[in-house]
C-alpha positions as CSV (number, residue, x, y, z in Angstrom):
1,X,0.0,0.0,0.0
2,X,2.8,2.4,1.1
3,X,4.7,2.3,-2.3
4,X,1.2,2.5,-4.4
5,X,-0.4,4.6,-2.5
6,X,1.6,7.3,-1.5
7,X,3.8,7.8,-5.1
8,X,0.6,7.8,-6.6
9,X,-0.8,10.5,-4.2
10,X,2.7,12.5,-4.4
11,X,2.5,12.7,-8.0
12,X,-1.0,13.2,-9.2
13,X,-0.8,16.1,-6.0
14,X,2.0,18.0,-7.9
15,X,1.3,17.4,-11.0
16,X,-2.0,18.7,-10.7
17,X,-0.5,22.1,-8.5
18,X,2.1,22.7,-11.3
19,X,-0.6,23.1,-14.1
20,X,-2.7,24.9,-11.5
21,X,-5.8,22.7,-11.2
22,X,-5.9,23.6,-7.5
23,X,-9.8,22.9,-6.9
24,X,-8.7,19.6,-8.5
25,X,-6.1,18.9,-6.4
26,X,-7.9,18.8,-3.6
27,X,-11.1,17.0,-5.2
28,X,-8.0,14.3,-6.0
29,X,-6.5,14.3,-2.6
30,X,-10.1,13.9,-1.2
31,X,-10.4,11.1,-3.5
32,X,-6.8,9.4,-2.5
33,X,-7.8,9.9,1.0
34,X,-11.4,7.9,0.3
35,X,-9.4,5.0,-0.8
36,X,-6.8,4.7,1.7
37,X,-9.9,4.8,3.9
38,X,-11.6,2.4,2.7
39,X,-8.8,0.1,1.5
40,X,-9.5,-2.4,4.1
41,X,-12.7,-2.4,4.7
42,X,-15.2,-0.6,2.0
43,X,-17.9,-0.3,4.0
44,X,-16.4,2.1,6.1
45,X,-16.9,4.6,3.7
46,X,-20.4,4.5,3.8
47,X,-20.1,6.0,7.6
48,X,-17.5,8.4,7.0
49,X,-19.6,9.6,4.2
50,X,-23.0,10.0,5.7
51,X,-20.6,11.6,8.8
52,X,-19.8,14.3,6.2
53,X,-22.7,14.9,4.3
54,X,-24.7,14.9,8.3
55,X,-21.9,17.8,9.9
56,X,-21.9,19.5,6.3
57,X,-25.5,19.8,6.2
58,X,-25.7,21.3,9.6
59,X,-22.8,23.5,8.7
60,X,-24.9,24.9,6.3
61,X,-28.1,25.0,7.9
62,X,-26.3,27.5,10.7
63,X,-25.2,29.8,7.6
64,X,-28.6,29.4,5.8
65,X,-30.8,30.0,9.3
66,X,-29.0,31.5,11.8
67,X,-31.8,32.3,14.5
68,X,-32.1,28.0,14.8
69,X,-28.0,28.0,15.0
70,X,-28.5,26.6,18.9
71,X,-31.4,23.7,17.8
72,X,-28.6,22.6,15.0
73,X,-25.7,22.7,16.8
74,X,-27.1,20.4,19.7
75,X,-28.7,18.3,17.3
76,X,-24.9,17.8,15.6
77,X,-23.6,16.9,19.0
78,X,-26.6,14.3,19.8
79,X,-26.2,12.4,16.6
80,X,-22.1,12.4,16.9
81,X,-22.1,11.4,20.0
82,X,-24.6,9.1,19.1
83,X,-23.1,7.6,16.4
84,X,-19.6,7.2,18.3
85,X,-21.6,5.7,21.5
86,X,-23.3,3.3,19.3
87,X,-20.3,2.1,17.2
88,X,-18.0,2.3,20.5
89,X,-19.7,1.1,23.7
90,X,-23.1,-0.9,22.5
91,X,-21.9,-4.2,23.0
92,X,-20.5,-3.0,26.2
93,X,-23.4,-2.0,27.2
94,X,-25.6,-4.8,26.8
95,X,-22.6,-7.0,28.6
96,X,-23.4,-5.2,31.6
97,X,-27.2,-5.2,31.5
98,X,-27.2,-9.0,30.9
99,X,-24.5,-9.4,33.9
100,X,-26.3,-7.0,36.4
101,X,-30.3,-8.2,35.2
102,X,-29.2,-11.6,34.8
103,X,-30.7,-11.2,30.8
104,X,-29.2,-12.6,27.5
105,X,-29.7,-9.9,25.4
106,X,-27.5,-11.0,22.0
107,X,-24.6,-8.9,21.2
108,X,-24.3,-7.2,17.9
109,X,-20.5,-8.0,17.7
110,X,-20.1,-4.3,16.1
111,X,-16.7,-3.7,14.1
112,X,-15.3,-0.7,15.2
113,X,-15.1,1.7,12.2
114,X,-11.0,3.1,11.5
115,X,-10.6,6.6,12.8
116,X,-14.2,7.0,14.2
117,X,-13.2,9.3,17.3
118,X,-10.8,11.1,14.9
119,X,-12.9,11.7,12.6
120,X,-16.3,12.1,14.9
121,X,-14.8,14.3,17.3
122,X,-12.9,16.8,14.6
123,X,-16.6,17.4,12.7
124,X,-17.2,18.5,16.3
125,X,-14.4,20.7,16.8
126,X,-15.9,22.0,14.0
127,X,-19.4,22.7,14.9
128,X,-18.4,23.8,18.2
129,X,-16.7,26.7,16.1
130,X,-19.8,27.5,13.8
131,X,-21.7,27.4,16.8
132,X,-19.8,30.2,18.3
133,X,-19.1,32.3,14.8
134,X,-15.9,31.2,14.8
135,X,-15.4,29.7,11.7
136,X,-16.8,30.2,7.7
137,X,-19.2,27.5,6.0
138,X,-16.2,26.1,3.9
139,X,-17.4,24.8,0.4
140,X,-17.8,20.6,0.1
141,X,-14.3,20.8,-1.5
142,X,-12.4,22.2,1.4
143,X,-13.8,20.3,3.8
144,X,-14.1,16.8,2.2
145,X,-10.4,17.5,2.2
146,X,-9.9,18.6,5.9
147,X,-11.9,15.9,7.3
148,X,-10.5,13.1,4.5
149,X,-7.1,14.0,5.1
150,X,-5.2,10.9,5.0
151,X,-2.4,11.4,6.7
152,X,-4.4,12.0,10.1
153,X,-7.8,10.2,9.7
154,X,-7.5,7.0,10.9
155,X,-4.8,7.4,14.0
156,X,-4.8,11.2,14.3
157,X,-4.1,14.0,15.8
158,X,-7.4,15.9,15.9
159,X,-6.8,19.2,13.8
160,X,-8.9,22.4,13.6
161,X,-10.1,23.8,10.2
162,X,-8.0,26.9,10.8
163,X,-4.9,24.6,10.9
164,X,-5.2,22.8,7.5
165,X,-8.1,24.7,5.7
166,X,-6.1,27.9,5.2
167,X,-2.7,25.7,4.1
168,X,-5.0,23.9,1.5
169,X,-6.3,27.5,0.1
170,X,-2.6,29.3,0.1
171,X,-1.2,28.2,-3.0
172,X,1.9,29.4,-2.5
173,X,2.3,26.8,-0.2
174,X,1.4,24.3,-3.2
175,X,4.7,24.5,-5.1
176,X,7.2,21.3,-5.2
177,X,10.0,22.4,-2.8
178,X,13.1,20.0,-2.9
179,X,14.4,21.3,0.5
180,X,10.7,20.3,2.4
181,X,10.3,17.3,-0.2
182,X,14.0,16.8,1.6
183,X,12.9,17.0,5.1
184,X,9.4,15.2,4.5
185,X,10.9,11.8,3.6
186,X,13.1,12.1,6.6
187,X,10.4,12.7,9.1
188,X,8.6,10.0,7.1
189,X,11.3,7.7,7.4
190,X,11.5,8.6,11.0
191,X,8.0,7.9,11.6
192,X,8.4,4.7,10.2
193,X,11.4,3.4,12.3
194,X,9.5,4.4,15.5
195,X,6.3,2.3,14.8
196,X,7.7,-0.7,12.9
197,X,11.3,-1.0,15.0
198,X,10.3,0.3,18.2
199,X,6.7,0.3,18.6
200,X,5.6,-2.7,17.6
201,X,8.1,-5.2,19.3
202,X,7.2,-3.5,22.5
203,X,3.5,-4.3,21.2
204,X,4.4,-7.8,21.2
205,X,5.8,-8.1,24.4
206,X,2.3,-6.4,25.5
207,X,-0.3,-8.9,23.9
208,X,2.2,-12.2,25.2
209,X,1.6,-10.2,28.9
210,X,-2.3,-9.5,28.5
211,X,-3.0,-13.2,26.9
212,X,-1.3,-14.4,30.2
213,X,-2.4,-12.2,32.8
214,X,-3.0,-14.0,35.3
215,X,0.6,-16.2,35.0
216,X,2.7,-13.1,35.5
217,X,4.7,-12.5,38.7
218,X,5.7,-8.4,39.9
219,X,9.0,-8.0,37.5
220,X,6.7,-9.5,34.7
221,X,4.0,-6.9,35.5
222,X,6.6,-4.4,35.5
223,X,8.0,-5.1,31.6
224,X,4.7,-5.1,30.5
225,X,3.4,-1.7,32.0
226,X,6.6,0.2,30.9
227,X,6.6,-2.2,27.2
228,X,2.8,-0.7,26.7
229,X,3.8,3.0,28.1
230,X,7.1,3.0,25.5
231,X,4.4,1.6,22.9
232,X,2.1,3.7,23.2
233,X,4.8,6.6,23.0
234,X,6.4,5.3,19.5
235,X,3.5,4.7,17.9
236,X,1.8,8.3,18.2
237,X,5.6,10.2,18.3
238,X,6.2,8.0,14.9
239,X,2.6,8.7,13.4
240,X,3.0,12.4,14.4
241,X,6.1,12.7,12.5
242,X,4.8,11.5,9.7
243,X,1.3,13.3,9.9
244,X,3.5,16.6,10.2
245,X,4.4,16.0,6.7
């Protein structure tokens, strides 16, 4: 995926820029984005779509009737909160009504969508912003690409619209430079090394620790807290360094 994906995304990106096809662009990096998305699982996109189109619509109801900008906010909130709940802690849940009321409710064995919080809880970020006049109605282009953005949709960071948004609209900024081009594949290949070499063997000593919980003795205990703190640290240092790209 990693040498399709991303040569294919560097290339059509700057090709596009250097004849100037910058409404394009981003329409192609929204597109990109869609299929790293859903490259595992297609249905996916179906929720990350219908997340869109729901905050988008809402975005533009605010603009379009500003005295209800209260009644569309909360309703935002209420059905991405919703959605996340439903999605996150259902089968959870249920588990603890059938253990406390002794029931046997079935469990729906959800699949936890990629990147739901990320994505859920930056639309929110958003509309917490329209709420309070904070931020512009962007057009479906610009924010298809800020919510899409491959590089942080599935494992993060959050970002605000005023982070990426204006970037995406200052086409000085678009321009192939060899000294950030440079610097890019460094932090990418930096990135890398901290997930794949240090993150994940510290993962593995993790999952051999949690299958055998109950086995483990105090030094045992130990390896396995600090293994899962130093994961946890490599894996979001690494995909921060190559998100800042």
């Amino acid at each position: 995926m990693i040498f399709i994906f991303l040569p294919l995304t560097l290339i059509g990106w700057n090709l596009l820029n250097h004849f100037k096809l910058y409404r394009i662009a981003l329409v192609f990096l929204s597109g990109m984005s869609f299929w790293f998305y859903g490259y595992f699982n297609p249905k996916y996109l179906i929720i990350l779509v219908c997340s869109i189109a729901i905050n988008y619509s809402l975005s533009f109801l605010i603009k379009k009737f500003p005295k209800f900008t209260k009644l569309f906010f909360y309703t935002g909130l209420v059905l991405n909160i919703g959605i996340l709940g439903y999605f996150k802690y259902f089968d959870f849940f249920i588990e603890n009504i059938n253990a406390v009321f002794r029931t046997s409710f079935a469990l729906t064995h959800i699949l936890l969508p990629l990147g739901i919080s990320f994505f859920t809880l930056q639309q929110v970020s958003f509309l917490i912003d329209r709420y309070w006049d904070s931020a512009p109605h962007y057009n479906i282009i610009e924010y298809t690409a800020y919510v899409t953005f491959f590089p942080q949709l599935i494992a993060g960071p959050i970002v605000l619209h005023n982070e990426i948004i204006p970037q995406f609209n200052n086409y000085s900024l678009r321009k192939f430079n060899k000294e950030l081009f440079r610097d890019g594949i460094i932090l990418f290949i930096l990135g890398l090394i901290k997930k794949v070499l240090l993150a994940d063997p510290f993962a593995y000593i993790v999952n051999y620790g949690f299958e055998r919980i109950y086995y483990v003795d105090t030094l045992s205990s130990w390896i396995i807290a600090l293994s899962y703190t130093f994961e946890l640290y490599f894996d979001f240092s690494g995909y921060c360094d190559i998100t800042i790209n």
